[in-house]
BAFIMI-369890 format. One record per residue (C-alpha): x, y, z; residue in three letters. Coordinates in nm, 2 decimals. Layout:
xx | yy | zz | fivo
X | Y | Z | ALA
...
***
This chain:
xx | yy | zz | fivo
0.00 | 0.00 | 0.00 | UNK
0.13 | 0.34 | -0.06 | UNK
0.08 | 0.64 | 0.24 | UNK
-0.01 | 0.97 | 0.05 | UNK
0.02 | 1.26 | 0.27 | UNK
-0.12 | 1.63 | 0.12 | UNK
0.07 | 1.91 | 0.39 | UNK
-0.13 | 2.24 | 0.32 | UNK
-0.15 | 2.54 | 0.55 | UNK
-0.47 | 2.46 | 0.68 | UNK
-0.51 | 2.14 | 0.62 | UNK
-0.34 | 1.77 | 0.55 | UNK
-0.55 | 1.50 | 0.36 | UNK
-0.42 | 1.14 | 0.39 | UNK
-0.48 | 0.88 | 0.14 | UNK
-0.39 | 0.51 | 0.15 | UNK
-0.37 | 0.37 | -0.18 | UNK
-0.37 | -0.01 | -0.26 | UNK
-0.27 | -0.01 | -0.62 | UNK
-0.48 | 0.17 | -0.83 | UNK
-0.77 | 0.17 | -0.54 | UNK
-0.80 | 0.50 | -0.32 | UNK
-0.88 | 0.27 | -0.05 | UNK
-0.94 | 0.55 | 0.23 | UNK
-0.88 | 0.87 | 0.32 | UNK
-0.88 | 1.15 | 0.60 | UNK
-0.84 | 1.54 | 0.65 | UNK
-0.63 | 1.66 | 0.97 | UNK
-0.54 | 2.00 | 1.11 | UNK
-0.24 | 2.14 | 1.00 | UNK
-0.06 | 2.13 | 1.37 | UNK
0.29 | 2.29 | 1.25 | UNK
0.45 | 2.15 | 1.61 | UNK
0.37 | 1.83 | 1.62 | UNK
0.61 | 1.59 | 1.64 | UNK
0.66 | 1.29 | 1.48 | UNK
0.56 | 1.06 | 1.77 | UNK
0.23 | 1.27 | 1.79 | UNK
0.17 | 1.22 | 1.35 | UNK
0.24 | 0.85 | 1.37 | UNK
0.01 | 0.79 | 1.66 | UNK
-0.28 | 0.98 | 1.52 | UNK
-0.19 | 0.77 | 1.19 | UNK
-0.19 | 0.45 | 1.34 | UNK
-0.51 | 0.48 | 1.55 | UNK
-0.66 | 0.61 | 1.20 | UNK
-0.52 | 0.23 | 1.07 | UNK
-0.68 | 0.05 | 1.32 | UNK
-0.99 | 0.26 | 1.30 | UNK
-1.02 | 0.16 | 0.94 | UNK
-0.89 | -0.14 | 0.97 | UNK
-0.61 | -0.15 | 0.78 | UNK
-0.26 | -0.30 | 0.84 | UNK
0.03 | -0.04 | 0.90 | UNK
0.26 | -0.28 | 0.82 | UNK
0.12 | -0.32 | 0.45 | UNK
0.23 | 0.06 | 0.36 | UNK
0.53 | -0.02 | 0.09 | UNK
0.58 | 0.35 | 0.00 | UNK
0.52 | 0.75 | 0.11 | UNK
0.48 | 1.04 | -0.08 | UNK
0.43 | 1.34 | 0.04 | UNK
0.32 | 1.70 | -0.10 | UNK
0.40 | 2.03 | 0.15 | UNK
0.38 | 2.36 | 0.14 | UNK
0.46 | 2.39 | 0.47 | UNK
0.82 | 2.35 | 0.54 | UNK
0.80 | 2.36 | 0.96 | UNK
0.63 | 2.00 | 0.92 | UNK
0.84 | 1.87 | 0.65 | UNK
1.13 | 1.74 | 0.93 | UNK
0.87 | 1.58 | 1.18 | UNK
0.65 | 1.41 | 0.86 | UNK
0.97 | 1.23 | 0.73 | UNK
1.09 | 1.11 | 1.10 | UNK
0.74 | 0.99 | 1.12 | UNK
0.74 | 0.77 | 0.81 | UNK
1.07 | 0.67 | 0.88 | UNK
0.96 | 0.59 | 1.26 | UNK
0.60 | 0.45 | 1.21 | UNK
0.63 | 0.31 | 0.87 | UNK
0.99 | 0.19 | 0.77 | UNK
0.95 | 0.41 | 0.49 | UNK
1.20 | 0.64 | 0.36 | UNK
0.91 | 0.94 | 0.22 | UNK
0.93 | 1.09 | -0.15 | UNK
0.87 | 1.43 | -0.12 | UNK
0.78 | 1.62 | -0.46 | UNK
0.98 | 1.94 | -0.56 | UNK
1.00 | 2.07 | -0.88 | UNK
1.25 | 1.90 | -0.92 | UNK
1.11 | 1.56 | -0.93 | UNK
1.03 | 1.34 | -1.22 | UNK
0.66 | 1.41 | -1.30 | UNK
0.65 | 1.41 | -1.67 | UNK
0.55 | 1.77 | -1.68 | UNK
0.78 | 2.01 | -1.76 | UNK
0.75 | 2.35 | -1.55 | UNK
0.79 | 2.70 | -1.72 | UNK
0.79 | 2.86 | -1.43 | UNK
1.09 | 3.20 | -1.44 | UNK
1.19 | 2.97 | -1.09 | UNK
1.04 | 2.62 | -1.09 | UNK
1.15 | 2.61 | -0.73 | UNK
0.87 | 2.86 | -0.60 | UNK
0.62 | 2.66 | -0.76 | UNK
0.39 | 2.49 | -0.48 | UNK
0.46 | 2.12 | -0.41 | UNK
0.06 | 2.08 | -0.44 | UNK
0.02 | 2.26 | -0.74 | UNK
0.28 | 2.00 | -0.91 | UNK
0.08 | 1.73 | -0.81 | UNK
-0.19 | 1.88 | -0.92 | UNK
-0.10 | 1.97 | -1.26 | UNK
0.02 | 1.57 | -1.32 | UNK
-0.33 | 1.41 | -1.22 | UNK
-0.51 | 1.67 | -1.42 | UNK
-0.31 | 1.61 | -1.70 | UNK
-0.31 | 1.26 | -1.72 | UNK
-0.71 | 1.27 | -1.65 | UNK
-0.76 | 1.49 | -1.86 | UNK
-0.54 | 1.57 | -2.14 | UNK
-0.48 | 1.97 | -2.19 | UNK
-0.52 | 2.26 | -2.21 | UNK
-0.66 | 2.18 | -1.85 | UNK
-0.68 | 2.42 | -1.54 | UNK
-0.69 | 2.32 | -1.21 | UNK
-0.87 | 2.56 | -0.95 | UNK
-0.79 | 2.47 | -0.62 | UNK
-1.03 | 2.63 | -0.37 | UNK
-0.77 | 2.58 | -0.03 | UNK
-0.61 | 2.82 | 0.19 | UNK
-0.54 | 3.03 | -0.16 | UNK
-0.76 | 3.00 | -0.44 | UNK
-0.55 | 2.88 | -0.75 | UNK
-0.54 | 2.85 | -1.10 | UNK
-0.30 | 2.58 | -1.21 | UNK
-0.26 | 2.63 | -1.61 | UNK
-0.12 | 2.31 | -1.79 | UNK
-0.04 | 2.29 | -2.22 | UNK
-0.18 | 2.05 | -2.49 | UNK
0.21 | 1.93 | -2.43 | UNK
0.21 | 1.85 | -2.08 | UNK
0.40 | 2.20 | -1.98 | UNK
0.28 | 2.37 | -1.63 | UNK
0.27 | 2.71 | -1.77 | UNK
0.18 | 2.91 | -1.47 | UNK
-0.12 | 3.05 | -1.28 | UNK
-0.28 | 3.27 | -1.06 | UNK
-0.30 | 3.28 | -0.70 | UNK
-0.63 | 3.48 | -0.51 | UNK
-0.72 | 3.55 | -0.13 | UNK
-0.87 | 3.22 | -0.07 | UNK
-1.25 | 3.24 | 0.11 | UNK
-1.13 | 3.18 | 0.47 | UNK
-0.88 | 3.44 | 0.44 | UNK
-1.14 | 3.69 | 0.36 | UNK
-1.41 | 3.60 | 0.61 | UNK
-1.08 | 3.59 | 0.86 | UNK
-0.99 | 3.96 | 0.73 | UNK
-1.34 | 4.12 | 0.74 | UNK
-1.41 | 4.00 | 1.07 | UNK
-1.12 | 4.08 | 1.22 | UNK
-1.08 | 4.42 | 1.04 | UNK
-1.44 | 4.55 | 1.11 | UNK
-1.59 | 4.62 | 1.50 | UNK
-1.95 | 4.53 | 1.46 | UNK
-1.93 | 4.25 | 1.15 | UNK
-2.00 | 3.89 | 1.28 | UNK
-1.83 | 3.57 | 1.23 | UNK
-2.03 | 3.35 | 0.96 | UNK
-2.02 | 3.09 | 0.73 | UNK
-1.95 | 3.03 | 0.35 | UNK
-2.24 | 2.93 | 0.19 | UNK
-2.53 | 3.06 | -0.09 | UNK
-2.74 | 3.31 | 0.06 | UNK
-3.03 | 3.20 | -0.20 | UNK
-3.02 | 3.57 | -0.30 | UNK
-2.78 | 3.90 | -0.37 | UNK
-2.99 | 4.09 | -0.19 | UNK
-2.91 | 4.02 | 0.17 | UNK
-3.15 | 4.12 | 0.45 | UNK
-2.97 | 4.09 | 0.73 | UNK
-2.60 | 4.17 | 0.83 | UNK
-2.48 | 3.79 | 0.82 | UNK
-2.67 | 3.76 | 0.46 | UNK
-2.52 | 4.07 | 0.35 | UNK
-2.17 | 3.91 | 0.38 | UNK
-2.27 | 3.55 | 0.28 | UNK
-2.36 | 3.70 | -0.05 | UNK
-2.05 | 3.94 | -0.08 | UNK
-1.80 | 3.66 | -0.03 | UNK
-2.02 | 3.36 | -0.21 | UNK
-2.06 | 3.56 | -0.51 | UNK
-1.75 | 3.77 | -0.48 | UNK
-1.56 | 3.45 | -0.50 | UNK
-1.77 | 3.30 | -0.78 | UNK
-1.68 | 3.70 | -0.98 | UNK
-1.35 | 3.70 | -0.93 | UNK
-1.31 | 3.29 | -1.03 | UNK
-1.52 | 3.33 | -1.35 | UNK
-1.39 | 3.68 | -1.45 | UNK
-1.01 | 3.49 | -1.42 | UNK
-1.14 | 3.17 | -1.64 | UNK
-1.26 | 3.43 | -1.87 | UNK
-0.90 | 3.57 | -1.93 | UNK
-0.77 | 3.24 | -1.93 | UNK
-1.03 | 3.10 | -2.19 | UNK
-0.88 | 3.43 | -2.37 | UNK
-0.57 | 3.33 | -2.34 | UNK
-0.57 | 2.93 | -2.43 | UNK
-0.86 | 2.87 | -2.66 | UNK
-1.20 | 2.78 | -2.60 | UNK
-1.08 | 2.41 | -2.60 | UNK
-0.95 | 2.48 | -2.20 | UNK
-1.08 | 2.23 | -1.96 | UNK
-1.21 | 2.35 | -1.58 | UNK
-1.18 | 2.10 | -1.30 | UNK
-1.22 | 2.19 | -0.97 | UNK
-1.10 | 2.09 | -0.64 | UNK
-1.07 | 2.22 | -0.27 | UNK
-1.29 | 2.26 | 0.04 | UNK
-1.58 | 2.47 | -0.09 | UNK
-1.53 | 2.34 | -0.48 | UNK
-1.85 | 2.19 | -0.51 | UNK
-2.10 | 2.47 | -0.39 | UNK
-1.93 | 2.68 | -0.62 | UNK
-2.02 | 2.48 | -0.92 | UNK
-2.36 | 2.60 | -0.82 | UNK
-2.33 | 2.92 | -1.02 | UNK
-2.02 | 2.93 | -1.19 | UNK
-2.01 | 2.98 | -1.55 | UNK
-1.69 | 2.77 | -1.60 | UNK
-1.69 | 2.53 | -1.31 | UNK
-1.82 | 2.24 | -1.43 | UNK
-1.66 | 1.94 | -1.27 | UNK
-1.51 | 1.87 | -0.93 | UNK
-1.21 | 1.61 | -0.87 | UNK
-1.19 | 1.58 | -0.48 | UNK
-0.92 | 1.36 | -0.51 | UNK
-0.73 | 1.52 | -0.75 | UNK
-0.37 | 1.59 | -0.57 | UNK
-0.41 | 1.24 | -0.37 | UNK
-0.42 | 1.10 | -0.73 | UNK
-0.13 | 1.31 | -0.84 | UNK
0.07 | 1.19 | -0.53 | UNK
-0.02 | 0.80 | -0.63 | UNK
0.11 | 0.91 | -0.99 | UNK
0.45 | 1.07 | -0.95 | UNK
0.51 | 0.75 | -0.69 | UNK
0.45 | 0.51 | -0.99 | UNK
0.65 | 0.69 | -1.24 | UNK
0.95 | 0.69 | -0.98 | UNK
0.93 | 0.35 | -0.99 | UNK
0.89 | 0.32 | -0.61 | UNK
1.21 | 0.46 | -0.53 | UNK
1.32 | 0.74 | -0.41 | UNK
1.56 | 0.97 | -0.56 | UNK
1.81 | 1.17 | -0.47 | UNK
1.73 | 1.44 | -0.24 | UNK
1.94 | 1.60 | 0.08 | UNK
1.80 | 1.53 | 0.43 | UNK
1.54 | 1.76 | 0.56 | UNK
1.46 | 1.88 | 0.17 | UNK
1.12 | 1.95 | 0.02 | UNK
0.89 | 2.18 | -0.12 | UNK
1.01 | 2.55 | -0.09 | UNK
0.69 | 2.64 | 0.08 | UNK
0.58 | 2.87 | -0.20 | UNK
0.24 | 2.81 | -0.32 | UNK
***
C-alpha cells in the first residue's frame, strides 16, 4: 500500500492507496508543532480505525507547502512506517515540464496537481484549487505547467473582514439563495459567495482568452462543489485530485526514491 500525505496550511489530507484503489482517506489540522511521535500515533489509530494493516504501507509520498512540518513528517514515516518518504519538488520526475521564471517557488501541491489533471484529462486543462489560496493551475496541450494565478482564498477573507471590522460577525461560506441580503450575516454570505464565484469566472474568462476555448475546468478544494452551483466555468469537481497526483509521481518513480538532501522539500511557495 502506498501512504499519500497532502501538507497544506490549513489542512493535511491522507490517502492510502492499494494499487490503483483509493482505499481511504482522511483530513487533519495542520498542527505545525507536532512531532513525529504525535503524527504517527494519530496515523496508526486512524489504521486500526479503518482497519487497515500499518505494516502493508510499501511506499510515502508526500506534497508540502509547509516546510515547519516537513522534518517531523519524514521522522514519522521513517519511525511509524519503515519508509524512507518521497517528497515532490519541482525537481522531481513528474512528466510535466515547469515553465515557471523559478520552478522552485512553484507549490509542491500545485505540481501534483498539474500531473493528475493532466493525465485525467489531457490539456489545455486548469486546475482551480479552492484551499487556503484560491489557485489557477494552467497546464499545455504538451504537458507544460505554464503558470497561474494565486487569489485571497474564502477563509482568508471571512478571517480579514471580521477581524478588520468592529461590529461585523463571524459567519459561514455558503449561498445566501439571494444577492440581496436582509440581514448583516446575509449581507456578507452574499458578498463573499458571489464575490468569490466573480473573481473565479472573471479569471477563467482571461484564461479561456488566453488558451482557446478548447481549456478544460476542473475543480477541487474545500468549498469546490457549492461553487459549481453558479459558476459559468466550473463544471466538474475532482476531490481527489492531488491524492491522485501523489499515487502518480510515486509510480513513475518506480517506487524509489531519488536523490534528495535530508530535511529537503517543497520551498513552501504556493
Amino acid at each position: 500500500m502506498l501512504l499519500a500525505l497532502d501538507a497544506g496550511n490549513t489542512n493535511i489530507t491522507v490517502g492510502v492507496w492499494d494499487g490503483d484503489l483509493l482505499v481511504t482517506r482522511w483530513r487533519l489540522r495542520t498542527l505545525r508543532d507536532q512531532t513525529a511521535d504525535e503524527w504517527g500515533i494519530l496515523l496508526r489509530n486512524l489504521f486500526d480505525f479503518a482497519g487497515l494493516d500499518q505494516s502493508a504501507v510499501n511506499g510515502v509520498v508526500i506534497a508540502s507547502v509547509v516546510p515547519q512540518l516537513e522534518a517531523s513528517l519524514r521522522l514519522m514515516s521513517k519511525r511509524y512506517f519503515s519508509q524512507d518518504p518521497l517528497f515532490v519538488t519541482s525537481e522531481t520526475d513528474t512528466g510535466i515540464t515547469i515553465r515557471y521564471e523559478n520552478p522552485r517557488e512553484v507549490g509542491a501541491d500545485r505540481i501534483v496537481n498539474a500531473v493528475s489533471a493532466y493525465n485525467k484529462y489531457g490539456g489545455p486543462v486548469i486546475v482551480v484549487d479552492l484551499g487556503t489560496a484560491i489557485t489557477f493551475d494552467v497546464i499545455s496541450v504538451n504537458a507544460e505547467y505554464l503558470g497561474g494565478v494565486i487569489c485571497p482564498g474564502i477563509g482568508i477573507s471571512i478571517e480579514a473582514l471580521v477581524s478588520r471590522t468592529a461590529r461585523l460577525p463571524q459567519v459561514d461560506f455558503r449561498n445566501p439563495g439571494s444577492v440581496i441580503g436582509r440581514t448583516t450575516v446575509t449581507s456578507m454570505q452574499s458578498g463573499l459567495y458571489y464575490g468569490a464565484i466573480g473573481m473565479i469566472d472573471a479569471i477563467a474568462e482571461r484564461l479561456l482568452a488566453e488558451l482557446g476555448s478548447t481549456t478544460r475546468f476542473v475543480a477541487t478544494g474545500g468549498q469546490a462543489a457549492m461553487i459549481l452551483e453558479d459558476s459559468r466555468y466550473l463544471h466538474s469537481v475532482d476531490e481527489d485530485i492531488t491524492l491522485d497526483g501523489l499515487r502518480l509521481i510515486w509510480n513513475r518513480s518506480g517506487g524509489t526514491i531519488q536523490a534528495q538532501a535530508e530535511g529537503s522539500g517543497a520551498p513552501g511557495g504556493r
